[in-house]
FIDREN-244748 format. One record per atom (N, C-alpha, C): residue in one letter; atom name; x, y, z; residue number from 0. Coordinates in pm, 1 decimal, decimal comma. Layout:
- seke  bapa  px  py  pz  vopa
- A  CA  X  Y  Z  NUM
...
END
This chain:
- seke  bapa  px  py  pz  vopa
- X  N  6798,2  -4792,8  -14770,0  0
- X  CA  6731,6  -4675,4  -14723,7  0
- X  C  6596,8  -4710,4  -14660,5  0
- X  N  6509,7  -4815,4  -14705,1  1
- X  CA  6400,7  -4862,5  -14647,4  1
- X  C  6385,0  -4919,8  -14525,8  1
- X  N  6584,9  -5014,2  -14546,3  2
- X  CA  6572,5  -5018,8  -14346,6  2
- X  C  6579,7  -4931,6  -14240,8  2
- X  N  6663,8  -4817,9  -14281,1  3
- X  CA  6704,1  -4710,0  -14202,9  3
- X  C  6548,6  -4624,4  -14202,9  3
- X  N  6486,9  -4624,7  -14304,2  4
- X  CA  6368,7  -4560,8  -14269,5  4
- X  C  6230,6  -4657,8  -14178,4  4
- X  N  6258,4  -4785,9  -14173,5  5
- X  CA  6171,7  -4845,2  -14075,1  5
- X  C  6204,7  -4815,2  -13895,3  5
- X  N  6395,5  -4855,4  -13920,4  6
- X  CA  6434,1  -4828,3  -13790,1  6
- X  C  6373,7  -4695,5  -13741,2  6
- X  N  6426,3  -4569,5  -13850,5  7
- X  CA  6392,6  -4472,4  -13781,4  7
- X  C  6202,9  -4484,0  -13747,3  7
- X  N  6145,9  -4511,9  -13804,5  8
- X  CA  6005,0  -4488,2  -13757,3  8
- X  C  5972,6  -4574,0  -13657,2  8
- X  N  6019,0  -4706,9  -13625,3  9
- X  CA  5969,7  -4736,1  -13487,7  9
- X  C  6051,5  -4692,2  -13417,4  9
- X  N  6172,3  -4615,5  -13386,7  10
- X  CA  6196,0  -4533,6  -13328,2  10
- X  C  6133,1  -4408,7  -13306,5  10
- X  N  6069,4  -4354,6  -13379,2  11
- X  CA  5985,0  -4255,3  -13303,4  11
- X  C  5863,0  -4289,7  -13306,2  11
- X  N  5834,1  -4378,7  -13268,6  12
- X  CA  5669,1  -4511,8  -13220,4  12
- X  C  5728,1  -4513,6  -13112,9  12
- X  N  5836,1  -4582,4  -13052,8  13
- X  CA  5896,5  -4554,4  -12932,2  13
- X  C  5932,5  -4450,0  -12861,2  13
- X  N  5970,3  -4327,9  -12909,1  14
- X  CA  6003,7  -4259,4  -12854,8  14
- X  C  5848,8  -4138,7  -12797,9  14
- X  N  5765,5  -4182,4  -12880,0  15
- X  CA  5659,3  -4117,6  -12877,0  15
- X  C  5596,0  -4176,9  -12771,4  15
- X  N  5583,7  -4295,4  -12730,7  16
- X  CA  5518,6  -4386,0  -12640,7  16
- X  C  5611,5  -4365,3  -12489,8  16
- X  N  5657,2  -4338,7  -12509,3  17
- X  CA  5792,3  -4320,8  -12342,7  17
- X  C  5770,6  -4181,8  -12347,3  17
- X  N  5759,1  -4106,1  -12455,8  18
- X  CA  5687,6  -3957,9  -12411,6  18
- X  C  5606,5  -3934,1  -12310,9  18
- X  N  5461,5  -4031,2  -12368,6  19
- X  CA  5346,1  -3970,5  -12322,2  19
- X  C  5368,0  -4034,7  -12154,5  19
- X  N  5444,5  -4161,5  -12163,6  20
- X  CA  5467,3  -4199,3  -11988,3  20
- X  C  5542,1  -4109,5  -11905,0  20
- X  N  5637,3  -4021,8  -11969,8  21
- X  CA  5699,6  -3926,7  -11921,4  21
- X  C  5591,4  -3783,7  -11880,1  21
- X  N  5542,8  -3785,3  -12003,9  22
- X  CA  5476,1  -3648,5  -11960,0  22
- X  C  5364,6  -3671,9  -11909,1  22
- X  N  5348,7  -3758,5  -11857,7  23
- X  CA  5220,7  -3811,5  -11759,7  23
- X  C  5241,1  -3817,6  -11590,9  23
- X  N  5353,5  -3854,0  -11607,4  24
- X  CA  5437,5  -3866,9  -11477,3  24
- X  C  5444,5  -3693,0  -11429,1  24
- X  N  5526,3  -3548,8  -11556,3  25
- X  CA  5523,8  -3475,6  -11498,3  25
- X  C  5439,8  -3370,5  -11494,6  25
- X  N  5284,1  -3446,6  -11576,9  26
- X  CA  5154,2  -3360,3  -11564,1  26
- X  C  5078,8  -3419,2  -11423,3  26
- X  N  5062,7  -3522,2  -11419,2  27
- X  CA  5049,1  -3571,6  -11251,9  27
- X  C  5070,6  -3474,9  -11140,0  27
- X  N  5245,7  -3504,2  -11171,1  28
- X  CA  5372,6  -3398,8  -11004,4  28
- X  C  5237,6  -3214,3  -11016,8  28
- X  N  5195,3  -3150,9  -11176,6  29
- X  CA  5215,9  -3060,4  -11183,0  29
- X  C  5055,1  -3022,9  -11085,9  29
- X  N  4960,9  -3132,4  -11115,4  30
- X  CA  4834,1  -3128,0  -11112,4  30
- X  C  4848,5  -3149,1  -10978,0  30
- X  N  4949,8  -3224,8  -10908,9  31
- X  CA  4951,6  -3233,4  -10747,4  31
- X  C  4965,6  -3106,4  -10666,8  31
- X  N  5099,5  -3053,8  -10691,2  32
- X  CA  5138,3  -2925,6  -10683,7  32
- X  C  4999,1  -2798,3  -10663,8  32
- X  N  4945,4  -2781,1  -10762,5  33
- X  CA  4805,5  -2755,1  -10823,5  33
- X  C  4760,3  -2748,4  -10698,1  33
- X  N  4683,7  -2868,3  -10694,4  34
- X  CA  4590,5  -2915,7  -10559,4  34
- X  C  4642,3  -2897,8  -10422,2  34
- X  N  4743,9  -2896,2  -10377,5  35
- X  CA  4760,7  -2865,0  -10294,4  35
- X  C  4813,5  -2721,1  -10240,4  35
- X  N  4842,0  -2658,5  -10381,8  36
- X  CA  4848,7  -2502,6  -10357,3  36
- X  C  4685,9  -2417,2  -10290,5  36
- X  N  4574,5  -2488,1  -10402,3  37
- X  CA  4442,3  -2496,6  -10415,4  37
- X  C  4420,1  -2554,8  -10228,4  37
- X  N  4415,8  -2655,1  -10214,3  38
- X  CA  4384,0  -2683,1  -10087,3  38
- X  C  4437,3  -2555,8  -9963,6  38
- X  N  4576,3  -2527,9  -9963,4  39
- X  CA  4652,5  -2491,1  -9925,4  39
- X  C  4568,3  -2304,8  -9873,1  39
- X  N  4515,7  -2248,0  -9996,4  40
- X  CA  4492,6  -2134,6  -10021,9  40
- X  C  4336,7  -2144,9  -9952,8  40
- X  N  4271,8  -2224,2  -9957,2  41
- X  CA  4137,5  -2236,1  -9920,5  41
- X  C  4119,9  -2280,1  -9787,8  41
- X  N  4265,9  -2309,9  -9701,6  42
- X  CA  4227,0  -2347,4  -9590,1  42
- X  C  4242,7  -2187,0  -9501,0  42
- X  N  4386,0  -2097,6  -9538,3  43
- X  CA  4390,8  -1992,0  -9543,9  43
- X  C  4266,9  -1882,4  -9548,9  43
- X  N  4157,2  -1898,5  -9635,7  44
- X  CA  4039,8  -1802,7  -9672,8  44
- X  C  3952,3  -1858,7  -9522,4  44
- X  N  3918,6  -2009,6  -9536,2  45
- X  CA  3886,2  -2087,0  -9426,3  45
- X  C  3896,5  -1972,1  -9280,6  45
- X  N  4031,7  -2021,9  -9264,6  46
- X  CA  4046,8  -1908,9  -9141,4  46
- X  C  4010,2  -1791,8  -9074,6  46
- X  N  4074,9  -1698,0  -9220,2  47
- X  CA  4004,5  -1575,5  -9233,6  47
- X  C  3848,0  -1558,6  -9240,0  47
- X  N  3833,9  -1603,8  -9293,5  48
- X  CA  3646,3  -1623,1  -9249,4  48
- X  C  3622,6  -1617,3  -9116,6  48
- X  N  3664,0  -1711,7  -9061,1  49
- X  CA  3650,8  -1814,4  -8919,1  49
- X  C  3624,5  -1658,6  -8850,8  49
- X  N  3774,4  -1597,0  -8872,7  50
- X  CA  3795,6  -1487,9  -8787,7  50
- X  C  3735,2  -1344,8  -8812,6  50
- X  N  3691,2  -1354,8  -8895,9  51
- X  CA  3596,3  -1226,6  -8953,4  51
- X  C  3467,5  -1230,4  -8889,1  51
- X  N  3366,9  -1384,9  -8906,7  52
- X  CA  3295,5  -1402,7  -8820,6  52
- X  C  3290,8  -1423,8  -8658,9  52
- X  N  3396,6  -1420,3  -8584,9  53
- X  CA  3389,3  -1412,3  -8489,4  53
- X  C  3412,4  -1268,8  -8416,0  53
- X  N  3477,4  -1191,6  -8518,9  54
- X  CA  3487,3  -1026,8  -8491,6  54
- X  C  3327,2  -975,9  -8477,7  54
- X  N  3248,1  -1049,7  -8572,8  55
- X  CA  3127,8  -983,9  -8574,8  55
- X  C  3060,8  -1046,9  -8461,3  55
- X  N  3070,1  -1161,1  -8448,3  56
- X  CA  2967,6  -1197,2  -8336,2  56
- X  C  3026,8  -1128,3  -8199,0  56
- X  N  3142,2  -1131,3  -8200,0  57
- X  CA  3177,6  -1056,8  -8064,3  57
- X  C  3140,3  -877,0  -8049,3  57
- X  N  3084,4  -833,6  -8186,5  58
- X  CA  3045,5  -697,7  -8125,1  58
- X  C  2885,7  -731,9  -8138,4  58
- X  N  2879,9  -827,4  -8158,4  59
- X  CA  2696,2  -840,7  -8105,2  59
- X  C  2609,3  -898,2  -8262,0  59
- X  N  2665,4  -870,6  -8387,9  60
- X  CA  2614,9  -910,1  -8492,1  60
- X  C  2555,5  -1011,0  -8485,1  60
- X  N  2428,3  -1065,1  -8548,4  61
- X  CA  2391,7  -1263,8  -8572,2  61
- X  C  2456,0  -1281,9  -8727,5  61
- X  N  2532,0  -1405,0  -8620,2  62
- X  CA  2623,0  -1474,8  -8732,5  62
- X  C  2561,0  -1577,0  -8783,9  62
- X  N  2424,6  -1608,5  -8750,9  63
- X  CA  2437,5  -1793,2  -8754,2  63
- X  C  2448,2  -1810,8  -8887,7  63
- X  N  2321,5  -1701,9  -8964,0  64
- X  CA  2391,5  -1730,5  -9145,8  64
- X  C  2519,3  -1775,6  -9195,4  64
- X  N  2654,7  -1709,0  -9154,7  65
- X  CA  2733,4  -1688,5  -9202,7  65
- X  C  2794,6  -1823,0  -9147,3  65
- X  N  2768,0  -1882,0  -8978,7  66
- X  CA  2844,9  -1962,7  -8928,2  66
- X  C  2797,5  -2138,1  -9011,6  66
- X  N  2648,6  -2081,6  -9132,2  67
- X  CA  2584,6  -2240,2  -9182,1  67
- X  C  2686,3  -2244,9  -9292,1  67
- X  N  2703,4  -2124,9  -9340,8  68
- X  CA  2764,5  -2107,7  -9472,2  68
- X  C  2930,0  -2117,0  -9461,6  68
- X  N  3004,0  -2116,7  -9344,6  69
- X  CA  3131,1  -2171,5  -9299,1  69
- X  C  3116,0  -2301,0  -9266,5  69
- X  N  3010,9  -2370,4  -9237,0  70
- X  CA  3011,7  -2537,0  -9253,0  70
- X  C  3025,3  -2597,9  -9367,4  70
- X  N  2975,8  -2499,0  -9440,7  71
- X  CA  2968,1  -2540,8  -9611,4  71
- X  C  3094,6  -2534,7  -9647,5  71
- X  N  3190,4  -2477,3  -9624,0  72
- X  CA  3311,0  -2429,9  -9665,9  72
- X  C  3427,4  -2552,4  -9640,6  72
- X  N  3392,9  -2597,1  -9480,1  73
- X  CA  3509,4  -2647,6  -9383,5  73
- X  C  3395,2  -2808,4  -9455,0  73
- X  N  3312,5  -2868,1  -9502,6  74
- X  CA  3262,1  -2968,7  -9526,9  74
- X  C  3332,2  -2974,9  -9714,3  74
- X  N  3332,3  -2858,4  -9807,9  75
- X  CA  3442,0  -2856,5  -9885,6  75
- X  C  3551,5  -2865,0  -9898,8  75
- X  N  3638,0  -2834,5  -9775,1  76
- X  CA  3774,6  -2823,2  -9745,3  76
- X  C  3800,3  -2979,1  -9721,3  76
- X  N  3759,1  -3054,2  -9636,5  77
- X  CA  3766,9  -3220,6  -9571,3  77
- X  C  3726,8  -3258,4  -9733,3  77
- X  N  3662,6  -3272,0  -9797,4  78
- X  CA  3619,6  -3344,2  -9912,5  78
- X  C  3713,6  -3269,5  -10050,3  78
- X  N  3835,4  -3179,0  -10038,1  79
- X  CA  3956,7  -3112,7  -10092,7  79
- X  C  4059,1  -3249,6  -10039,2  79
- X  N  4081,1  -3230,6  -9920,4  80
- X  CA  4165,7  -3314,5  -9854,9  80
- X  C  4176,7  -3429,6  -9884,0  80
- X  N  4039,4  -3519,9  -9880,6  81
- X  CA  4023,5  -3694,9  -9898,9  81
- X  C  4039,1  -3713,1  -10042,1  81
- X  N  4008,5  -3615,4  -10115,9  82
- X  CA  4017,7  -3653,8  -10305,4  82
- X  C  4198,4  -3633,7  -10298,1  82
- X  N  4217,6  -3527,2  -10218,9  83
- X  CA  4389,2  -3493,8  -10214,6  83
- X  C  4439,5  -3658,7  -10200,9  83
- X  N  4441,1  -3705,2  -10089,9  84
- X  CA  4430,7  -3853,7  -10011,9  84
- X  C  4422,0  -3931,9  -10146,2  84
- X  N  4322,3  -3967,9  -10190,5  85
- X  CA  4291,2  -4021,1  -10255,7  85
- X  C  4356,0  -4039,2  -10446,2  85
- X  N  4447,4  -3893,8  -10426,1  86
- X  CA  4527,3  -3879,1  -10561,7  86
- X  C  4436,7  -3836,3  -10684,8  86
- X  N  4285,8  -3764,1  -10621,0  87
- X  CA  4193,8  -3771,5  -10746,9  87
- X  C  4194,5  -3571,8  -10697,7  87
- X  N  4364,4  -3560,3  -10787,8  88
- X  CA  4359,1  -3420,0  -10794,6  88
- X  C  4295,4  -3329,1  -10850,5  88
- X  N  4206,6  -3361,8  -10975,8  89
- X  CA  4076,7  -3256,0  -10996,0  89
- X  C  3947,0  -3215,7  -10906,7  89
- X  N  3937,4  -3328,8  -10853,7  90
- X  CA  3850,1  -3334,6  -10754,1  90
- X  C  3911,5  -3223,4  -10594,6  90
- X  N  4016,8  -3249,3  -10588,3  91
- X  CA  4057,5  -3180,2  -10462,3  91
- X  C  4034,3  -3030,4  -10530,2  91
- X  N  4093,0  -2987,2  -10626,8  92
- X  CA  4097,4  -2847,3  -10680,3  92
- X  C  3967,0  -2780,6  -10635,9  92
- X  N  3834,8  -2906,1  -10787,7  93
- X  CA  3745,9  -2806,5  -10727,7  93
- X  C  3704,0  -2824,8  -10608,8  93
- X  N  3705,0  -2899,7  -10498,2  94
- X  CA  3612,0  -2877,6  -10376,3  94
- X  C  3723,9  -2798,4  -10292,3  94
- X  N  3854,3  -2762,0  -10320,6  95
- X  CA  3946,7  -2628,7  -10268,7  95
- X  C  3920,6  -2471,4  -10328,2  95
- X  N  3893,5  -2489,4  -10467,1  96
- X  CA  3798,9  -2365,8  -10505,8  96
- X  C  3683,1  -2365,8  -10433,0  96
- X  N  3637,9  -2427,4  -10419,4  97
- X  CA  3423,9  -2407,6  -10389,3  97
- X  C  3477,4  -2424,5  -10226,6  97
- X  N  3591,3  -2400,6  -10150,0  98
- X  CA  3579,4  -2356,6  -10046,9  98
- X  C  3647,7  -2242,4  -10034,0  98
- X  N  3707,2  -2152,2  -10093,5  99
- X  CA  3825,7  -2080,3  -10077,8  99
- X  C  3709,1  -1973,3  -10171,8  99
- X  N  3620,4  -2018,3  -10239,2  100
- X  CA  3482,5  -1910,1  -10267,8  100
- X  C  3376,5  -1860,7  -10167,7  100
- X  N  3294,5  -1972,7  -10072,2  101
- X  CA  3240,2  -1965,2  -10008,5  101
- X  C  3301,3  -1868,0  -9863,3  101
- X  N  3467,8  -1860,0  -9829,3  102
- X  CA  3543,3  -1832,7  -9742,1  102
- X  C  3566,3  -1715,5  -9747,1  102
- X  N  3583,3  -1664,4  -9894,3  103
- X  CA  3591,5  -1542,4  -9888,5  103
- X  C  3457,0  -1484,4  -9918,2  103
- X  N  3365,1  -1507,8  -9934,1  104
- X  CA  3253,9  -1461,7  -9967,5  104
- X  C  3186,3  -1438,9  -9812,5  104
- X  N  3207,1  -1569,3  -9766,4  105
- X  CA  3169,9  -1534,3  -9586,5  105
- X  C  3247,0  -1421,9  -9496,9  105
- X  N  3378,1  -1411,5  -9546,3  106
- X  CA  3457,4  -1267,6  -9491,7  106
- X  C  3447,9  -1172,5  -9518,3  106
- X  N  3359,6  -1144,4  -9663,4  107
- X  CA  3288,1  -1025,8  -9693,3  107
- X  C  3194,9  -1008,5  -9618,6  107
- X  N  3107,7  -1108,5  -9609,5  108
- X  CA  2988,0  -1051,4  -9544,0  108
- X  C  2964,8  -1000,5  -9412,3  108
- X  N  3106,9  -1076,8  -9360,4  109
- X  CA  3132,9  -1104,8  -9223,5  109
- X  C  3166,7  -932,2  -9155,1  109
- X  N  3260,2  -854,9  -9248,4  110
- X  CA  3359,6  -746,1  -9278,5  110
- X  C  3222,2  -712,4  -9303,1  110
- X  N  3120,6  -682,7  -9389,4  111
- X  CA  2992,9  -573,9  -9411,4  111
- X  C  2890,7  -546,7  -9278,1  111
- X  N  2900,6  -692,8  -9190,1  112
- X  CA  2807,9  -681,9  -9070,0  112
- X  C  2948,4  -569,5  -8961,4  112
- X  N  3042,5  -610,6  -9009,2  113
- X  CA  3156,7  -565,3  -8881,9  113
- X  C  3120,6  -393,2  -8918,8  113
- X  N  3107,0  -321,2  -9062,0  114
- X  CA  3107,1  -198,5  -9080,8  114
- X  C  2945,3  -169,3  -9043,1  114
- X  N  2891,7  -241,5  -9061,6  115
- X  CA  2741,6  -181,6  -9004,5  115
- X  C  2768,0  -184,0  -8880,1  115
- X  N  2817,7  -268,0  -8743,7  116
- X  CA  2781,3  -264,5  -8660,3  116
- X  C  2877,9  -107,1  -8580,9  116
- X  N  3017,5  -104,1  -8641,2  117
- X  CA  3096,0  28,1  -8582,1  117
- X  C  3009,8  133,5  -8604,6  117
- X  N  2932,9  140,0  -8754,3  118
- X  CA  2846,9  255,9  -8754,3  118
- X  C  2748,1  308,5  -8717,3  118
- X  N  2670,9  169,5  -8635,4  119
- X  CA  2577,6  200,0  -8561,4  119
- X  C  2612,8  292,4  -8444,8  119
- X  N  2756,5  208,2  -8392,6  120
- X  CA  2791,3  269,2  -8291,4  120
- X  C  2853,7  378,7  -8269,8  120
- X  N  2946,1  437,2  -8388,0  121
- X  CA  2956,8  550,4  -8397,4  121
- X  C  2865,2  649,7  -8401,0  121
- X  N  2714,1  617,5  -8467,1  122
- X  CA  2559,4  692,9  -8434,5  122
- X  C  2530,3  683,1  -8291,8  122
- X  N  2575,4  606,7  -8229,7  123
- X  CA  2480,7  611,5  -8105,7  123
- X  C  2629,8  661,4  -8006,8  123
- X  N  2738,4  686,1  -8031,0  124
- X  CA  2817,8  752,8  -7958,9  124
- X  C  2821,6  930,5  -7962,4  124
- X  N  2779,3  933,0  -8104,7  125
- X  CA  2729,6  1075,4  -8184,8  125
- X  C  2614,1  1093,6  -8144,3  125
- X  N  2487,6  1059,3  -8122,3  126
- X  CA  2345,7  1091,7  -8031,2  126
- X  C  2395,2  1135,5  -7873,3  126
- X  N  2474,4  976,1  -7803,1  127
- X  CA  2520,7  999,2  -7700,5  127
- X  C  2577,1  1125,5  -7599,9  127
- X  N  2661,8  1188,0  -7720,8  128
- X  CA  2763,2  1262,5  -7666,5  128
- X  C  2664,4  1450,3  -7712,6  128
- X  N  2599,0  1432,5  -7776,9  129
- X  CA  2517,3  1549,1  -7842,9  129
- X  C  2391,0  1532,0  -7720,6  129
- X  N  2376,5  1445,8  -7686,6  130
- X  CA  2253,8  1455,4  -7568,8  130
- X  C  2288,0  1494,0  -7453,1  130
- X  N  2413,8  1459,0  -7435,2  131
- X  CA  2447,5  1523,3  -7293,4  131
- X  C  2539,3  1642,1  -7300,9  131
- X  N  2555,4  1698,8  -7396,2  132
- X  CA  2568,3  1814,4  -7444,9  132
- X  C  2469,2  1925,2  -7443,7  132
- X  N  2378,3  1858,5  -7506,4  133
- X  CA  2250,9  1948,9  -7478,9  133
- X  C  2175,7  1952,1  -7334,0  133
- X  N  2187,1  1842,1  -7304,3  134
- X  CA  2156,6  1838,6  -7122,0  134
- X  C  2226,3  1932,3  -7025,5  134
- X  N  2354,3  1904,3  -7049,1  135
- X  CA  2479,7  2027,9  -6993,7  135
- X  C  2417,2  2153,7  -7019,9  135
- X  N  2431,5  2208,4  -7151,5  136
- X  CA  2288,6  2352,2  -7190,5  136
- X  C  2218,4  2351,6  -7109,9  136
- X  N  2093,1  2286,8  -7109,8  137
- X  CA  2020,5  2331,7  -7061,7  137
- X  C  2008,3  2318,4  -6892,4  137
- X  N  2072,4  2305,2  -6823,7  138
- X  CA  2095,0  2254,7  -6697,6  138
- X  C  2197,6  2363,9  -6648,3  138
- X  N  2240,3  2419,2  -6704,8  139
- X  CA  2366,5  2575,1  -6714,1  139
- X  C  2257,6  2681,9  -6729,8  139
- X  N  2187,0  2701,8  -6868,0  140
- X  CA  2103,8  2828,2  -6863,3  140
- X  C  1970,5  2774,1  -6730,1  140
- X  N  1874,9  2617,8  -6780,3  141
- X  CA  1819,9  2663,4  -6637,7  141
- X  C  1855,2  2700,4  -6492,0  141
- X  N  1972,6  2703,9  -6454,3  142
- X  CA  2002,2  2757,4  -6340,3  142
- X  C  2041,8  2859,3  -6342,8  142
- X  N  2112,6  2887,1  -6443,2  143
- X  CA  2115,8  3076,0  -6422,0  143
- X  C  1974,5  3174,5  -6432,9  143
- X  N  1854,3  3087,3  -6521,8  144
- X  CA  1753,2  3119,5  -6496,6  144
- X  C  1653,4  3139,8  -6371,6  144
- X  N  1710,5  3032,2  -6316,3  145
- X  CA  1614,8  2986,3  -6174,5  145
- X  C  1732,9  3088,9  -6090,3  145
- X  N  1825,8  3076,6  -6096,9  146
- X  CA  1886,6  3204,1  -5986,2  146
- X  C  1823,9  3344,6  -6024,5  146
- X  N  1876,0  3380,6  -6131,0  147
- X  CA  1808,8  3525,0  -6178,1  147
- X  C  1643,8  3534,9  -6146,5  147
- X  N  1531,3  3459,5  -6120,2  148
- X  CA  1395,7  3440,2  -6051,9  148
- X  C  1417,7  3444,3  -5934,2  148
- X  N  1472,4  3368,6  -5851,2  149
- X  CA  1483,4  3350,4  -5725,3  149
- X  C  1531,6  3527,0  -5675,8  149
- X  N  1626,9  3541,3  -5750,9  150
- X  CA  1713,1  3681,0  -5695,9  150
- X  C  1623,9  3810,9  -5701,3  150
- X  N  1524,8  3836,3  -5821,4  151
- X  CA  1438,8  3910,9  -5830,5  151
- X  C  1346,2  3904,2  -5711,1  151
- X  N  1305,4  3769,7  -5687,2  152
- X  CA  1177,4  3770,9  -5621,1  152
- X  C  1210,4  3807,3  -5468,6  152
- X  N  1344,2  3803,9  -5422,2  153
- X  CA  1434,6  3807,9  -5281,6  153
- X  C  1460,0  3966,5  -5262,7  153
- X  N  1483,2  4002,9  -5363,2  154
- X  CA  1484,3  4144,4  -5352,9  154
- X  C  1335,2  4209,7  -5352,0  154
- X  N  1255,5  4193,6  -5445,8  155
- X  CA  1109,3  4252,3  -5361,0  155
- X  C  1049,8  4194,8  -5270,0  155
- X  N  1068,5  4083,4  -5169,0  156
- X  CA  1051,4  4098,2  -5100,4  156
- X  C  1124,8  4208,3  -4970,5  156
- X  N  1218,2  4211,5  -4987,5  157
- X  CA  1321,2  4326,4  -4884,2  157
- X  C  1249,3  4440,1  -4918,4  157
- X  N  1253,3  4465,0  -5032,5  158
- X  CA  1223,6  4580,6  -5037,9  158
- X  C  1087,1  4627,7  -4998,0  158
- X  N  1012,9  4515,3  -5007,9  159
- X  CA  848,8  4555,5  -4950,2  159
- X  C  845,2  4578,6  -4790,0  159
- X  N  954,6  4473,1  -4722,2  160
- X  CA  920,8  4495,3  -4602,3  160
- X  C  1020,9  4633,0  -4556,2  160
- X  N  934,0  4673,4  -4473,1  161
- X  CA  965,8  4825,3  -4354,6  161
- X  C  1053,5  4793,3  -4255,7  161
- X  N  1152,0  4892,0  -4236,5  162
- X  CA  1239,9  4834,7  -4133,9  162
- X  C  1175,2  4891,6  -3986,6  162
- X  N  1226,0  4815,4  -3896,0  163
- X  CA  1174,1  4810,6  -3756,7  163
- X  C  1264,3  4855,2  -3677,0  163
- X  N  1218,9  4962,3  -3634,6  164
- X  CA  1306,3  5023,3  -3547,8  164
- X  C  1302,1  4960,0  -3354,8  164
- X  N  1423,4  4855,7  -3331,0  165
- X  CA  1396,3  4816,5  -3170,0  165
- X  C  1391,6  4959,1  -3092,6  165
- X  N  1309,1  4937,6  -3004,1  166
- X  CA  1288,9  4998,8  -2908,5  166
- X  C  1450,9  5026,0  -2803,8  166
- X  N  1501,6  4910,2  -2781,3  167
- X  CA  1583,2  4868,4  -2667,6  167
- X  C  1753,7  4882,7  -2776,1  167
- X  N  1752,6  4878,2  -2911,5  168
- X  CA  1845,6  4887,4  -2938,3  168
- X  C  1859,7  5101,6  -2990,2  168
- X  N  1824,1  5197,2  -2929,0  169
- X  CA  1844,5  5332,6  -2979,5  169
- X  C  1952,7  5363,4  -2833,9  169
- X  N  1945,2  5293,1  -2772,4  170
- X  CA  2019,3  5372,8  -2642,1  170
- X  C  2157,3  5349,2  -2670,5  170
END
């Protein structure tokens, strides 16, 4: 019984030791997977940023804040990639988080300048359209004003002057 109980225990000394090479092998595959989902997702936010800030600069917003703070992002993303490269998958994670943070954080801000700037312009389409509204007014009553003056003042004159009887036109 003492041999069968040695066999069995370096059998599970062995079996314990080919474990941990096993489950090393498929905590590795899992941590790869990981990182490149992570990379994957942050190049995605990347983009969206990209394009959020360029919505804003094209209606006139200053981006440059946002365009230092997308260097920061795309200088995280390359340093995601080379640790990727490099097989030093914790490292890719976080510098794929700490860009896929900065990315969306820049598309917020990017999206807050885009709603300030429609609303400006919706104010100044709303002033716009109310000013020449009121211009129309008053450009309608002053001329019915200035006719109704003019018309008064046309009639006393007629009426002040005396009619003239021609000489050459009674025959």
């Amino acid at each position: 019984m003492a041999k069968s109980a040695s066999k069995l225990l370096v059998l599970l000394i062995i079996l314990a030791f080919s474990a941990s090479i096993f489950t090393t092998g498929i905590l590795a595959s899992n941590s790869e997977d990981t990182a490149a989902t992570s990379i994957e997702r942050a190049e995605n936010a990347l983009v969206s940023a990209y394009q959020a800030v360029l919505e804003a600069e094209r209606v006139g917003m200053d981006v440059a804040a946002l365009l230092t703070r997308l260097n920061e992002a795309g200088e995280s993303l390359i340093k995601a990639q080379v640790a990727f490269t490099l097989r030093d998958f914790d490292e890719a994670i976080r510098s794929a988080d700490l860009c896929y943070e900065v990315g969306e954080d820049v598309k917020s801000q990017a999206e807050e300048l885009l709603l300030v700037a429609y609303s400006s312009s919706v104010m100044g389409n709303w002033l716009t359209v109310t000013g020449s509204l009121a211009s129309v007014i008053v450009i309608v009553f002053g001329s019915f004003w200035g006719w109704h003056v003019f018309k008064r003042r046309y009639i006393r004159r007629v009426l002040k002057k005396k009619p003239e009887v021609a000489k050459d036109e009674s025959r």
